[in-house]
C-alpha positions as CSV (number, residue, x, y, z in Angstrom):
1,X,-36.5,-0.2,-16.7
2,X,-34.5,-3.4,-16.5
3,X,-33.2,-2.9,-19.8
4,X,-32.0,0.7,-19.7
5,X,-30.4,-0.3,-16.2
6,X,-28.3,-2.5,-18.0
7,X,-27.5,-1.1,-20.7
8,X,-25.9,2.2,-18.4
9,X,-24.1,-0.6,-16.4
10,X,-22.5,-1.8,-19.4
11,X,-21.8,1.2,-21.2
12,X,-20.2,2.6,-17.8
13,X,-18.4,-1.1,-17.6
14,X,-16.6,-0.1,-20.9
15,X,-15.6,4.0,-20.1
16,X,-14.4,3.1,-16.4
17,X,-12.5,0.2,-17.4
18,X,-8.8,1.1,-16.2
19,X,-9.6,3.8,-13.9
20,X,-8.9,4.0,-10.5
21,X,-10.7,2.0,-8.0
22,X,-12.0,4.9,-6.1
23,X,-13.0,6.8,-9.3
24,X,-14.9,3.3,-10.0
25,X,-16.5,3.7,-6.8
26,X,-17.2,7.9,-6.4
27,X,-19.2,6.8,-10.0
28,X,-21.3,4.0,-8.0
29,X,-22.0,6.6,-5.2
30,X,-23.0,9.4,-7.3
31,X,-24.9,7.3,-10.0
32,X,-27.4,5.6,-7.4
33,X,-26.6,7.2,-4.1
34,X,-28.0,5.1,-1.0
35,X,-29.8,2.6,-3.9
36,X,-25.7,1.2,-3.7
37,X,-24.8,-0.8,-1.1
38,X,-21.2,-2.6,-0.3
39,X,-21.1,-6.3,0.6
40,X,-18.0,-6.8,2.7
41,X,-16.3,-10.6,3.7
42,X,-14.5,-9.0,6.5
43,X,-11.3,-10.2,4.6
44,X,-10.0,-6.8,5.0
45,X,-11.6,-3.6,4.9
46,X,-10.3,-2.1,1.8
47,X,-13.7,-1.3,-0.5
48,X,-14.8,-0.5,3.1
49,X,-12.3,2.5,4.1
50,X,-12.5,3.6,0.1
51,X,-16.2,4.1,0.7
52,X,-16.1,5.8,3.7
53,X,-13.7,8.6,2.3
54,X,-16.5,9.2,-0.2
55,X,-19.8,8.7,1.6
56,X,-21.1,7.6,4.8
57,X,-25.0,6.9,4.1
58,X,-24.3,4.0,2.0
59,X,-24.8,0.6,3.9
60,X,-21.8,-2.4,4.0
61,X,-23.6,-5.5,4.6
62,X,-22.1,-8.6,6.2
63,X,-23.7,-12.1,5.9
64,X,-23.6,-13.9,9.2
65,X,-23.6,-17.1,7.7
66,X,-23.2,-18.2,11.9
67,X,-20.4,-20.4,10.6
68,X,-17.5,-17.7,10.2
69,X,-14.5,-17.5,12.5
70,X,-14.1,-15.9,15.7
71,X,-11.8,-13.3,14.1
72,X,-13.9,-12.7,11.4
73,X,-17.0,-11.7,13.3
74,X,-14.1,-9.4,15.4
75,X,-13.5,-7.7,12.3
76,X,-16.8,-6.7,11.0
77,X,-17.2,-5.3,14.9
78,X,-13.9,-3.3,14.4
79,X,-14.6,-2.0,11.2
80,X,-18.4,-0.9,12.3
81,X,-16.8,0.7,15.3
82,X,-14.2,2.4,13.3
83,X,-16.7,3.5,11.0
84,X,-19.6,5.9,10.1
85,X,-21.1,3.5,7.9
86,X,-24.7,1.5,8.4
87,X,-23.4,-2.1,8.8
88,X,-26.2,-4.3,7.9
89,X,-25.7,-7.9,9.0
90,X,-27.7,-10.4,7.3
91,X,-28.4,-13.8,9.0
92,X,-30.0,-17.2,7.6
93,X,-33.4,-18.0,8.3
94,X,-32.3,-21.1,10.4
95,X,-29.8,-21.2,12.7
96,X,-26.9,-24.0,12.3
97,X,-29.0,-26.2,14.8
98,X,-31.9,-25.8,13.1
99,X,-30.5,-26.4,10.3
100,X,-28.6,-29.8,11.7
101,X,-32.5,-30.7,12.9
102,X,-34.0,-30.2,9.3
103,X,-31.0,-31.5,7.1
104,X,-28.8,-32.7,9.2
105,X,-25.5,-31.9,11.0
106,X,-22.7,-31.0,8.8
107,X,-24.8,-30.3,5.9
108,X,-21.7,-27.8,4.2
109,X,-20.4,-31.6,3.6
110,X,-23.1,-33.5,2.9
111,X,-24.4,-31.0,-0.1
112,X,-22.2,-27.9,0.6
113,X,-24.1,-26.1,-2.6
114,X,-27.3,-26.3,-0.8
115,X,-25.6,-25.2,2.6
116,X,-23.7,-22.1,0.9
117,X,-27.5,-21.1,-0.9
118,X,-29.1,-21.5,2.6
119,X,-26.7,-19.1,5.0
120,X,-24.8,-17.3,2.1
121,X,-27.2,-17.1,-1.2
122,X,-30.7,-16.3,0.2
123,X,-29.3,-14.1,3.4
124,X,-27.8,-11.8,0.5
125,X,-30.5,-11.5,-1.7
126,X,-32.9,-10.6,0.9
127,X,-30.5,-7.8,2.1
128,X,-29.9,-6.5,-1.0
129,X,-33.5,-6.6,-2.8
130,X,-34.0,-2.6,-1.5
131,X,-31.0,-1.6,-3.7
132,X,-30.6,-0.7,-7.6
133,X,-26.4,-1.8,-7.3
134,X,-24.1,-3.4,-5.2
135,X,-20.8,-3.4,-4.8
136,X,-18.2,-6.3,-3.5
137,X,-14.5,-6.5,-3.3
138,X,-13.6,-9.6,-5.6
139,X,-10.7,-9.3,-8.0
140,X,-9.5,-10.7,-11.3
141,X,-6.4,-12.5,-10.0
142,X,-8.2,-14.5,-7.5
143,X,-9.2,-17.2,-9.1
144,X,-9.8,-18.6,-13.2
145,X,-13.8,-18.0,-13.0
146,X,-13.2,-14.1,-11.7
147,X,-10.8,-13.4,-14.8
148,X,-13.2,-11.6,-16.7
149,X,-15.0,-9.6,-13.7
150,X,-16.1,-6.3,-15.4
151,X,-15.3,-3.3,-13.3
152,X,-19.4,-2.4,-13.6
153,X,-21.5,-4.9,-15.5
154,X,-25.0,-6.2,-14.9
155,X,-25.9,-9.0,-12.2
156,X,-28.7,-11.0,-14.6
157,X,-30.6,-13.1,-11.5
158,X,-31.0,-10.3,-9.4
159,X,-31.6,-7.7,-12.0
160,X,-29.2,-4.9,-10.1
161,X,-25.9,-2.7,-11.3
162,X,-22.6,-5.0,-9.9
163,X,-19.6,-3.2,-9.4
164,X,-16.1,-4.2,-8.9
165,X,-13.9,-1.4,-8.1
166,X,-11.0,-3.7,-7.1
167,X,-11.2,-6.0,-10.0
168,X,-8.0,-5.1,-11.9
169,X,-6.0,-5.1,-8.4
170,X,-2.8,-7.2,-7.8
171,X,-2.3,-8.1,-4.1
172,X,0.5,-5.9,-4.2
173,X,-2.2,-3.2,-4.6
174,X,-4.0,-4.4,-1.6
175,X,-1.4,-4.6,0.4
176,X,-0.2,-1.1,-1.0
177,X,-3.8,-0.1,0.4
178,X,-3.6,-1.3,3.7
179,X,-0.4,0.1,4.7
180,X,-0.8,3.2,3.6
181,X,-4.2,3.5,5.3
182,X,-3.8,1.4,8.0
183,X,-6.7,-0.3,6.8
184,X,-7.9,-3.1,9.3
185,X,-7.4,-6.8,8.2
186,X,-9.1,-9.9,9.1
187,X,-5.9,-11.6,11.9
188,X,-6.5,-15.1,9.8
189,X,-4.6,-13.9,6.5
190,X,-1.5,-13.8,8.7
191,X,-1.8,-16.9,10.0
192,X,-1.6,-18.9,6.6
193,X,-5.0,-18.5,5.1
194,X,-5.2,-16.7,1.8
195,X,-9.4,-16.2,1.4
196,X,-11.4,-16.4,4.4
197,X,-14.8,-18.3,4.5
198,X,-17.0,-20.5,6.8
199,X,-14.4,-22.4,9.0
200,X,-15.8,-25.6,8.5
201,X,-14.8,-25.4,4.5
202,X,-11.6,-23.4,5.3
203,X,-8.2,-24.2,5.5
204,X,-4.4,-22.8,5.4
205,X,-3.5,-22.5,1.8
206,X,-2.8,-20.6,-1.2
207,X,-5.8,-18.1,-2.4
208,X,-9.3,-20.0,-3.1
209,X,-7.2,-23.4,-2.6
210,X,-8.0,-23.4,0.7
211,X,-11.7,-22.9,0.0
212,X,-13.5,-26.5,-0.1
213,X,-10.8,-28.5,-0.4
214,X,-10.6,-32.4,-1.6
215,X,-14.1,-31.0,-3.6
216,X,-14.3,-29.4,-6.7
217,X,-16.5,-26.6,-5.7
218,X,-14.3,-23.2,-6.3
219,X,-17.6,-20.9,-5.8
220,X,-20.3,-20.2,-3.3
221,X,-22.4,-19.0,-5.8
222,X,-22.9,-15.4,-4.6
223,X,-21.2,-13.9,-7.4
Protein backbone atom coordinates (compact mmCIF):
# COMPACT_ATOMS: atom_id res chain seq x y z
CA UNK A 1 0.00 0.00 0.00
CA UNK A 2 3.02 2.07 1.07
CA UNK A 3 4.69 1.57 -2.01
CA UNK A 4 2.04 2.41 -4.58
CA UNK A 5 1.34 5.58 -2.30
CA UNK A 6 4.61 6.65 -3.10
CA UNK A 7 5.08 5.95 -6.16
CA UNK A 8 1.55 8.24 -7.14
CA UNK A 9 3.21 10.97 -4.93
CA UNK A 10 6.17 11.01 -7.03
CA UNK A 11 4.86 10.58 -10.25
CA UNK A 12 2.29 13.50 -9.45
CA UNK A 13 5.59 15.40 -7.92
CA UNK A 14 7.03 15.33 -11.54
CA UNK A 15 3.44 16.27 -13.78
CA UNK A 16 2.54 19.18 -11.24
CA UNK A 17 5.94 20.54 -11.06
CA UNK A 18 5.41 24.31 -12.32
CA UNK A 19 1.86 24.52 -11.99
CA UNK A 20 -0.08 26.79 -10.04
CA UNK A 21 -0.18 26.57 -6.42
CA UNK A 22 -3.79 26.16 -6.21
CA UNK A 23 -3.91 23.68 -9.09
CA UNK A 24 -1.15 21.86 -6.73
CA UNK A 25 -3.53 22.01 -4.05
CA UNK A 26 -7.38 21.33 -5.93
CA UNK A 27 -5.04 17.95 -6.89
CA UNK A 28 -4.32 17.27 -2.96
CA UNK A 29 -8.15 17.82 -2.27
CA UNK A 30 -9.47 15.79 -4.95
CA UNK A 31 -6.82 12.94 -4.75
CA UNK A 32 -7.36 12.10 -0.88
CA UNK A 33 -10.28 14.35 0.15
CA UNK A 34 -10.60 14.70 4.06
CA UNK A 35 -7.43 11.91 4.36
CA UNK A 36 -5.41 15.68 3.51
CA UNK A 37 -4.97 17.86 6.06
CA UNK A 38 -3.02 21.45 6.12
CA UNK A 39 -0.44 22.29 8.84
CA UNK A 40 -0.46 26.03 9.18
CA UNK A 41 2.46 28.17 11.41
CA UNK A 42 0.12 31.06 11.68
CA UNK A 43 2.88 32.97 9.68
CA UNK A 44 0.25 34.09 7.42
CA UNK A 45 -2.69 32.49 6.16
CA UNK A 46 -1.97 31.98 2.54
CA UNK A 47 -2.15 27.82 1.99
CA UNK A 48 -5.00 28.57 4.51
CA UNK A 49 -7.37 31.12 2.42
CA UNK A 50 -6.15 28.89 -0.97
CA UNK A 51 -7.88 25.95 0.76
CA UNK A 52 -10.77 27.36 1.88
CA UNK A 53 -11.68 28.61 -1.85
CA UNK A 54 -11.55 24.86 -2.69
CA UNK A 55 -12.88 22.97 0.26
CA UNK A 56 -14.02 23.43 3.66
CA UNK A 57 -14.05 19.75 5.25
CA UNK A 58 -10.36 19.52 5.21
CA UNK A 59 -8.77 20.22 8.65
CA UNK A 60 -5.66 23.03 9.21
CA UNK A 61 -3.92 22.03 12.24
CA UNK A 62 -1.85 24.30 14.46
CA UNK A 63 0.73 22.99 17.01
CA UNK A 64 0.43 24.83 20.26
CA UNK A 65 3.92 24.20 21.11
CA UNK A 66 2.64 26.67 24.48
CA UNK A 67 5.77 28.67 23.58
CA UNK A 68 4.46 30.79 20.61
CA UNK A 69 3.85 34.53 20.78
CA UNK A 70 0.92 36.32 21.88
CA UNK A 71 0.26 37.39 18.24
CA UNK A 72 0.65 34.16 16.89
CA UNK A 73 -1.95 32.40 18.97
CA UNK A 74 -4.20 35.79 17.87
CA UNK A 75 -3.79 34.65 14.42
CA UNK A 76 -4.70 31.17 14.43
CA UNK A 77 -8.02 32.60 16.40
CA UNK A 78 -8.53 35.07 13.57
CA UNK A 79 -8.10 32.82 10.92
CA UNK A 80 -10.48 29.99 12.65
CA UNK A 81 -12.99 32.80 13.07
CA UNK A 82 -12.64 33.92 9.60
CA UNK A 83 -13.01 30.56 8.46
CA UNK A 84 -15.11 27.48 7.64
CA UNK A 85 -12.28 25.23 8.17
CA UNK A 86 -11.86 22.42 11.20
CA UNK A 87 -8.81 24.02 13.05
CA UNK A 88 -7.23 21.27 14.88
CA UNK A 89 -4.78 22.43 17.55
CA UNK A 90 -2.36 20.00 18.67
CA UNK A 91 -0.63 20.53 22.17
CA UNK A 92 2.46 18.61 23.93
CA UNK A 93 1.95 16.10 26.25
CA UNK A 94 3.54 18.20 29.05
CA UNK A 95 3.07 21.57 29.60
CA UNK A 96 6.15 24.04 29.73
CA UNK A 97 6.14 23.54 33.60
CA UNK A 98 6.05 20.16 33.49
CA UNK A 99 8.41 20.07 31.29
CA UNK A 100 10.85 22.63 33.37
CA UNK A 101 10.05 19.92 36.41
CA UNK A 102 11.17 16.77 34.34
CA UNK A 103 14.08 18.36 32.24
CA UNK A 104 14.45 21.47 33.48
CA UNK A 105 13.67 25.11 32.86
CA UNK A 106 14.73 26.40 29.56
CA UNK A 107 15.29 23.12 28.04
CA UNK A 108 14.91 24.86 24.11
CA UNK A 109 18.59 25.92 25.38
CA UNK A 110 19.79 23.37 27.13
CA UNK A 111 19.10 20.59 24.18
CA UNK A 112 16.73 22.66 21.84
CA UNK A 113 16.54 19.39 19.46
CA UNK A 114 14.96 17.44 22.20
CA UNK A 115 12.66 20.46 23.11
CA UNK A 116 11.47 21.12 19.39
CA UNK A 117 10.80 16.93 19.15
CA UNK A 118 8.85 17.23 22.56
CA UNK A 119 6.23 20.37 21.72
CA UNK A 120 6.74 20.50 17.83
CA UNK A 121 7.74 16.74 16.45
CA UNK A 122 5.55 14.37 18.52
CA UNK A 123 2.40 17.02 18.82
CA UNK A 124 2.43 16.71 14.85
CA UNK A 125 2.67 13.25 14.30
CA UNK A 126 -0.07 12.41 16.65
CA UNK A 127 -2.35 14.96 14.80
CA UNK A 128 -1.58 13.86 11.60
CA UNK A 129 -1.44 9.86 11.98
CA UNK A 130 -5.48 9.76 10.77
CA UNK A 131 -4.43 11.24 7.42
CA UNK A 132 -2.97 9.60 3.99
CA UNK A 133 -1.20 13.53 3.10
CA UNK A 134 -0.50 16.66 4.45
CA UNK A 135 0.13 19.71 3.29
CA UNK A 136 2.38 22.75 4.73
CA UNK A 137 3.32 26.14 3.44
CA UNK A 138 7.26 25.92 3.26
CA UNK A 139 9.04 27.33 0.18
CA UNK A 140 12.23 26.76 -1.80
CA UNK A 141 13.66 30.27 -1.19
CA UNK A 142 13.54 30.07 2.49
CA UNK A 143 16.39 28.55 3.37
CA UNK A 144 19.59 26.15 1.61
CA UNK A 145 18.02 22.74 3.10
CA UNK A 146 14.26 23.59 1.53
CA UNK A 147 15.94 24.15 -2.14
CA UNK A 148 14.96 21.00 -3.40
CA UNK A 149 11.29 20.81 -1.73
CA UNK A 150 9.22 18.79 -4.30
CA UNK A 151 5.80 20.32 -4.97
CA UNK A 152 4.34 16.56 -3.99
CA UNK A 153 6.88 13.96 -2.93
CA UNK A 154 6.74 11.32 -0.26
CA UNK A 155 7.37 12.06 3.68
CA UNK A 156 9.52 8.51 4.36
CA UNK A 157 9.14 8.50 8.55
CA UNK A 158 5.68 8.99 8.52
CA UNK A 159 4.82 7.10 5.52
CA UNK A 160 2.11 9.90 4.19
CA UNK A 161 1.78 12.01 0.64
CA UNK A 162 3.67 15.75 1.51
CA UNK A 163 2.64 18.51 -0.53
CA UNK A 164 4.02 21.85 -1.12
CA UNK A 165 1.90 23.95 -3.15
CA UNK A 166 3.90 27.10 -2.37
CA UNK A 167 7.24 25.65 -2.92
CA UNK A 168 8.29 27.52 -6.13
CA UNK A 169 7.01 30.94 -4.57
CA UNK A 170 9.13 34.16 -4.28
CA UNK A 171 8.03 36.42 -1.41
CA UNK A 172 6.90 38.65 -4.00
CA UNK A 173 4.28 35.97 -4.71
CA UNK A 174 3.25 35.97 -1.14
CA UNK A 175 2.94 39.24 -0.74
CA UNK A 176 1.18 39.29 -4.24
CA UNK A 177 -1.29 36.84 -2.37
CA UNK A 178 -1.98 38.64 0.55
CA UNK A 179 -2.94 41.86 -0.96
CA UNK A 180 -4.97 40.77 -3.31
CA UNK A 181 -6.94 38.65 -0.86
CA UNK A 182 -6.52 40.47 2.09
CA UNK A 183 -5.22 37.44 3.43
CA UNK A 184 -4.57 37.80 7.35
CA UNK A 185 -0.89 37.89 8.46
CA UNK A 186 0.80 37.10 11.60
CA UNK A 187 1.40 41.36 13.17
CA UNK A 188 5.31 40.04 14.02
CA UNK A 189 6.45 39.97 10.27
CA UNK A 190 5.95 43.72 10.39
CA UNK A 191 7.76 44.30 13.20
CA UNK A 192 11.18 43.00 11.92
CA UNK A 193 10.87 39.18 12.11
CA UNK A 194 11.10 37.36 8.90
CA UNK A 195 9.93 33.42 10.15
CA UNK A 196 7.97 33.25 13.17
CA UNK A 197 8.62 30.41 15.84
CA UNK A 198 8.69 29.81 19.64
CA UNK A 199 9.69 33.23 21.14
CA UNK A 200 12.25 31.94 23.25
CA UNK A 201 14.39 30.88 19.92
CA UNK A 202 13.16 33.88 17.96
CA UNK A 203 14.52 37.01 17.14
CA UNK A 204 14.29 40.17 14.59
CA UNK A 205 16.23 39.14 11.51
CA UNK A 206 16.45 38.26 8.08
CA UNK A 207 14.34 34.84 7.11
CA UNK A 208 15.42 31.59 9.19
CA UNK A 209 18.41 33.87 10.62
CA UNK A 210 16.44 34.73 13.19
CA UNK A 211 15.58 31.21 14.00
CA UNK A 212 18.13 29.78 16.86
CA UNK A 213 20.58 32.13 16.62
CA UNK A 214 24.30 31.99 18.00
CA UNK A 215 23.46 27.85 17.29
CA UNK A 216 23.81 26.07 14.33
CA UNK A 217 20.42 24.46 14.26
CA UNK A 218 18.52 25.84 11.01
CA UNK A 219 15.55 23.07 11.41
CA UNK A 220 12.99 21.93 13.91
CA UNK A 221 12.89 18.83 12.34
CA UNK A 222 9.24 18.76 11.36
CA UNK A 223 9.88 18.77 7.75
Amino acid sequence: MDAALKARALRAGDELEGAPAEEILQWAADEFGTGLVVAASMAEAVLVDMLARIRTDIPVVFIDTGYHFAETIGTRDAVAHTYSLPIISASPQLTVAGQDAVHGPRLYESDPDLCCRMRKIVPLDRALAPYRAWAAGSRRVESAGRKSLPVVGWDQRRGKVKIHPLATWTDEDVDRYVQEHNVIVNPLLSDGYESVGCWPCTQRGAGRAGRWAGTTKTECGIH
